[in-house]
BAKEVEX-429753 format. One record per residue (C-alpha): x, y, z. Coordinates in steps of 0.2 Angstrom, whole numbers, always signed. Example, Ala and Ser with C-alpha at 12.3 -4.5 7.8 and 13.67 -1.06 7.14 Angstrom:
   east  north     up
    +62    -22    +39
    +68     -5    +36
// end
This chain:
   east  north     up
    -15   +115   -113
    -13   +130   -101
     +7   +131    -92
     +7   +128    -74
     +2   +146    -68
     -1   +149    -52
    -19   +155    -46
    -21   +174    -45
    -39   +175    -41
    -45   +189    -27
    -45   +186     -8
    -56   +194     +3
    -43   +204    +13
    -57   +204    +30
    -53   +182    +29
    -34   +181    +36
    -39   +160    +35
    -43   +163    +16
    -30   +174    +12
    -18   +161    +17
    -25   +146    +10
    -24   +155     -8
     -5   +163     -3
     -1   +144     +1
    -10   +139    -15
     +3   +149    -23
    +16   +144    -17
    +12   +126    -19
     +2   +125    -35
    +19   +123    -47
    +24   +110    -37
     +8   +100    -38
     +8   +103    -56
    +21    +95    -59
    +17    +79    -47
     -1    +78    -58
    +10    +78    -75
    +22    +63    -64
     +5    +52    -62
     -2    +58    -79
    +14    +52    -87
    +14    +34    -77
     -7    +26    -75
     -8    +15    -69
    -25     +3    -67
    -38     -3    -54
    -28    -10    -39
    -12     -9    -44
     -7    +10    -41
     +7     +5    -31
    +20    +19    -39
     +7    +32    -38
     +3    +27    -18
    +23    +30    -15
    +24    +48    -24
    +11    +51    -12
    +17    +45     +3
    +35    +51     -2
    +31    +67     -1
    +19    +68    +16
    +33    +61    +23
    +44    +77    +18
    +29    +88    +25
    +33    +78    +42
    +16    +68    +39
    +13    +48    +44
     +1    +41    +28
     -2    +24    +32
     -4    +12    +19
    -19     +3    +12
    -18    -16     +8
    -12    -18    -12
    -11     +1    -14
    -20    +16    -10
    -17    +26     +9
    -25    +37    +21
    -16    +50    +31
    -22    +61    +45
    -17    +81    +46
    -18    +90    +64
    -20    +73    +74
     -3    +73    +82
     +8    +57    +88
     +1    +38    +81
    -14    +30    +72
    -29    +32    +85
    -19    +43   +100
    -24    +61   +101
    -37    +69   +106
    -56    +61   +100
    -62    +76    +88
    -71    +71    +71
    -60    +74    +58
    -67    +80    +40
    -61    +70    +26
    -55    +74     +8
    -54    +60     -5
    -44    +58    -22
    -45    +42    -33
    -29    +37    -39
    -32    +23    -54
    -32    +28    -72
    -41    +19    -87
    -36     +7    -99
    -38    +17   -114
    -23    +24   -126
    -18    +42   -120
    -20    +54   -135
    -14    +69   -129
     +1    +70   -139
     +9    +83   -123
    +26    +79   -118
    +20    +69   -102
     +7    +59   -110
     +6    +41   -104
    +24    +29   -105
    +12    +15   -102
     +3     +9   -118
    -15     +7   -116
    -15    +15    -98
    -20    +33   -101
    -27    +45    -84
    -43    +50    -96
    -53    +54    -82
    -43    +67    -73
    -39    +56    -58
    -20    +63    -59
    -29    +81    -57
    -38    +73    -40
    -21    +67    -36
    -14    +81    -35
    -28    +93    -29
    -29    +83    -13
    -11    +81    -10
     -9   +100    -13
    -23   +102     +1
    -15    +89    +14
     +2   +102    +12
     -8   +118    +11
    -18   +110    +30
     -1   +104    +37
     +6   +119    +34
    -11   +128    +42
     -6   +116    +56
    +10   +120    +59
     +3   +137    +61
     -7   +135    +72
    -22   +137    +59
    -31   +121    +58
    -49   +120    +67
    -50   +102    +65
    -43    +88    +60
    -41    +83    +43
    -40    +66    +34
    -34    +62    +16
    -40    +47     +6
    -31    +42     -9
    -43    +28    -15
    -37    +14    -25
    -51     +6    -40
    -64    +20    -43
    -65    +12    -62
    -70     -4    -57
    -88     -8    -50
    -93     -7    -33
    -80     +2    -30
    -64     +5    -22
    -69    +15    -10
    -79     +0     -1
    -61     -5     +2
    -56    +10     +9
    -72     +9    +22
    -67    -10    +26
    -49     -2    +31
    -55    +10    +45
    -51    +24    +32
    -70    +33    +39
    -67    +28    +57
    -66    +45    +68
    -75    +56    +50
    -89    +67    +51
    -87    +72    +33
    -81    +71    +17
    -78    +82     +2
    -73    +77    -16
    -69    +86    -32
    -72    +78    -50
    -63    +85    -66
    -77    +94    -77
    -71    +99    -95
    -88   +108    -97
    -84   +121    -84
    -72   +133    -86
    -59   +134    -75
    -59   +144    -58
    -77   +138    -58
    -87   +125    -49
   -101   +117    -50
   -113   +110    -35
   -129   +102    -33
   -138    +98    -16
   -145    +81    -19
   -140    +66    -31
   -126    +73    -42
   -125    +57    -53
   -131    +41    -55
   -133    +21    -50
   -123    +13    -64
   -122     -6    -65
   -113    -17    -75
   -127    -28    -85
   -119    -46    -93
   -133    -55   -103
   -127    -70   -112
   -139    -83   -122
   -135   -103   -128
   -143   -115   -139
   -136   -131   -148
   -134   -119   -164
   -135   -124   -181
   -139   -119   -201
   -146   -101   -204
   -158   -111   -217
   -165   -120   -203
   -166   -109   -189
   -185   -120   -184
   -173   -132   -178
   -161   -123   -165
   -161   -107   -154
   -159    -92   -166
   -146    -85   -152
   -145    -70   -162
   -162    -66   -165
   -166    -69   -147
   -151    -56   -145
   -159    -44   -154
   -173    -45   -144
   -165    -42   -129
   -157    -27   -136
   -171    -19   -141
   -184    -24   -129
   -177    -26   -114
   -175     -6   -112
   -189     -2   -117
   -201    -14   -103
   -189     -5    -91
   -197    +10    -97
   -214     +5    -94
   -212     -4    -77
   -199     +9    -68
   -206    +26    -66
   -201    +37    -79
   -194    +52    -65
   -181    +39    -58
   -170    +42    -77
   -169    +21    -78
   -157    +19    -93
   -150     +4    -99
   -139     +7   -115
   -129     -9   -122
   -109     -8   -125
   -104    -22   -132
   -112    -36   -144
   -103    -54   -149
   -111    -67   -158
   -105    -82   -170
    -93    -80   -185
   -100    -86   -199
   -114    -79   -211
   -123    -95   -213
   -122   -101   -197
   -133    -98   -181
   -120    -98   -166
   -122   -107   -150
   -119    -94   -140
   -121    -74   -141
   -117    -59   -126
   -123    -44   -124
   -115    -30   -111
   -121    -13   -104
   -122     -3    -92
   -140     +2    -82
   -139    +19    -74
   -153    +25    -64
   -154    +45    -55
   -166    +37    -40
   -158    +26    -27
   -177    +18    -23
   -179    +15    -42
   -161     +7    -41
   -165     -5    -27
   -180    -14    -38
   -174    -12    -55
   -162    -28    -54
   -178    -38    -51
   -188    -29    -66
   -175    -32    -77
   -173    -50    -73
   -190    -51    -73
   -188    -44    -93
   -174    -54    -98
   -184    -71    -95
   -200    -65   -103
   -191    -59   -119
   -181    -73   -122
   -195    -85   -117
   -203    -88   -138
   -186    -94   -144
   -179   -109   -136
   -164   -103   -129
   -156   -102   -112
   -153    -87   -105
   -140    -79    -91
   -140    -64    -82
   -126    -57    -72
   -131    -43    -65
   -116    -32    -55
   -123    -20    -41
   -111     -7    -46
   -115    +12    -35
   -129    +22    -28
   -132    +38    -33
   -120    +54    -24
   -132    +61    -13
   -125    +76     -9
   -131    +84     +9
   -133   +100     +9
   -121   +107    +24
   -109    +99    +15
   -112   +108     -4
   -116   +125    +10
    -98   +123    +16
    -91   +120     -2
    -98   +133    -11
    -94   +146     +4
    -76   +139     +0
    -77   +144    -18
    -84   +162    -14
    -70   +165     -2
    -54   +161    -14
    -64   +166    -31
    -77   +176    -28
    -97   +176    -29
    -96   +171    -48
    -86   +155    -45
   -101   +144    -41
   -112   +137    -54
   -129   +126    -52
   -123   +109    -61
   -135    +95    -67
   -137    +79    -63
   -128    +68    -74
   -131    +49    -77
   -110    +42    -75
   -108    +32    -58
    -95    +37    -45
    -90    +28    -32
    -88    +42    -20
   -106    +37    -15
   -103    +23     -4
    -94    +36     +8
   -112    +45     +9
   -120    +30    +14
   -109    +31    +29
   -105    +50    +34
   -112    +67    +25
   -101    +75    +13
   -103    +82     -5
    -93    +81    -24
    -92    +98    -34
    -87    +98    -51
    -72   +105    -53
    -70   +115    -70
    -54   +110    -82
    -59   +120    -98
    -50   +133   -105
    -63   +150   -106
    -66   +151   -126
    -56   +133   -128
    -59   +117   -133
    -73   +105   -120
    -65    +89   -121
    -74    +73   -113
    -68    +63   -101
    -65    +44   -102
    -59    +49   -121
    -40    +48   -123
    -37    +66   -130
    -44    +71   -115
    -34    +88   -110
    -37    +99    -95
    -30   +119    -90
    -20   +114    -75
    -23   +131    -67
    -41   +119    -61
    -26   +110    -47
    -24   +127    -39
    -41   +129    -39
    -45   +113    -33
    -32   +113    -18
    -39   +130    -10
    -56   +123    -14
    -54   +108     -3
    -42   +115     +9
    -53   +130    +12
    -70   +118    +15
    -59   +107    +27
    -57   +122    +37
    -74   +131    +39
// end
């Protein structure tokens, strides 16, 4: 774990805007580090981020800022639109987005803020979002009050990313896009170093769904298994070949993946259950491929399990499209990244298979996600949704002049 240091990265002297988005950077980033430390050490879950909302909103108010609050937690607030909600003058605004919920995973960090709540853990880096768009919404007020801001800005803290669809479909329902002609995001990436991001025009992830398949018979003895449905036979077909007729009916270029989690059936060695679940996740890098794989795997399901005389349910949840990211949007984000870093600071990133539900903003308006690097250079690369999951917080800095630097170009 690297102390809070502030960022010290070059600044083109010709860019007076850059050169005081990374002197406000430094100013602020302590401060921010400590609030990401606040909301490491006290996760909370999908939907209930109602302490992390007020730190938040506490401390827009201080910067003279008017967040308004989402229904059960979560808020929006606009920078450079003066007076109430909706008065001002009509001009787009650029949205920046954080997710605020954390995962119910036991933090293993063992550092002095790790989580008070057990089995509550921010294993994701969603307290480094947190922080990385607050520190932007004080960097652009202060820009503001300046004189400084081109346009308006609005900030999203979005409630439920780790649930499927999505909090961020809430966020829509609000109004929270009304008056946004963009958005920008970052994601916590402990593959990059630090004072790097990476960007990709196009899909940056996946479609990920979440895949229930549960199968009953009457049960009965493993010495008769002629007389019931073997439910964990017909299991093991479905584990093993339902994947694999995906395969053959999707084509292979959309990246269709369906990978099983979890597997529950019976108690007893001599006895066939009467019913059995299996659970997963399919994941798919082509939003077409995604729109008709539902149907294919149903189709698979009901042809696998037909031989062995057992009823079978699916529950299928639609979970998120791919992040598409357009290519203004990754133009303006890398330009950022040059500006406070230099030309070295932006770096070609794949296209993973995880689901993020920043996507269902690019259904609406154009934006982009860059992944923001967390790793120490020469240290450790953690992963993410693992408890021990640690991050160089000199990434915050980084983050805040990254976003704040795109908002204004």
């Amino acid at each position: 774990m690297t102390a809070a240091t502030p960022s010290t990265a070059p600044v083109p002297a010709a860019d007076a805007l850059a050169a005081r988005v990374a002197a406000l950077v430094r100013e602020l980033e302590p401060e921010l580090v400590a609030v990401r430390r606040d909301v490491h050490a006290h996760p909370e879950l999908a939907r209930t981020e109602v302490r992390t909302t007020r730190v938040v909103a506490d401390r827009l108010r201080s910067a003279g800022l008017e967040p308004r609050l989402l229904e059960g937690s979560g808020l929006v607030c606009d920078v450079g639109r003066d007076g109430p909600r909706g008065s001002g003058p009509e001009v787009p605004a650029v949205a920046l987005r954080a997710d605020i919920d954390a995962l119910p995973l036991d933090d293993a960090c063992g550092l002095p803020f790790a989580s008070t709540v057990p089995g509550v853990a921010h294993a994701c880096g969603h307290d480094v979002h947190t922080a990385v768009v607050l520190g932007a919404g004080l960097v652009l007020a202060r820009l503001h009050d300046d004189g400084l801001l081109p346009r308006p800005v609005r900030l999203i803290f979005q409630p439920a990313e780790e649930v499927m669809p999505g909090g961020s479909l809430d966020v829509v329902e609000q109004g929270g896009l009304d008056g946004v002609e963009r958005i920008f995001a970052v994601h916590a990436e402990p593959k990059i170093d630090v004072g790097q991001v990476g960007t990709r025009i196009g899909p940056i992830t996946s479609a990920s769904d979440a895949i229930t398949v549960t199968i009953t018979s009457p049960g009965g003895h493993t010495s008769r298994p002629h007389l019931t449905g073997d439910v964990v036979y017909a299991l093991g077909q479905v584990i093993t070949q339902v994947p694999a007729v995906l395969g053959r009916r999707l084509d292979p270029r959309s990246g269709v993946n369906l990978t099983w989690g979890a597997v529950h059936a019976g108690v007893a060695h001599n006895a066939i259950p009467g019913t059995g679940t299996v659970a997963g996740t399919m994941r798919c890098l082509d939003v077409r491929a995604w729109e008709r794989a539902g149907e294919v795997l149903d189709e698979a399901v009901q042809q696998v399990v037909a031989p062995y005389d057992v009823e079978v349910e699916l529950e299928h949840v639609r979970g998120v499209p791919p992040v598409d990211n357009d290519e203004a949007s990754t133009a303006r984000l890398e330009a950022a990244a040059r500006d406070l870093h230099g030309p070295d600071a932006v770096l070609l990133t794949e296209q993973s298979l995880g689901g993020e539900d920043f996507a269902w903003y690019l259904t609406k308006v154009p934006g982009a996600m860059a992944r923001l690097g967390t790793r120490t250079p020469g240290g450790r690369t953690f992963d993410i949704h693992q408890g021990d999951l640690e991050v160089d917080e000199r990434a915050i800095g980084v983050g805040m002049g990254l976003l704040a630097r795109a908002a204004t170009l």
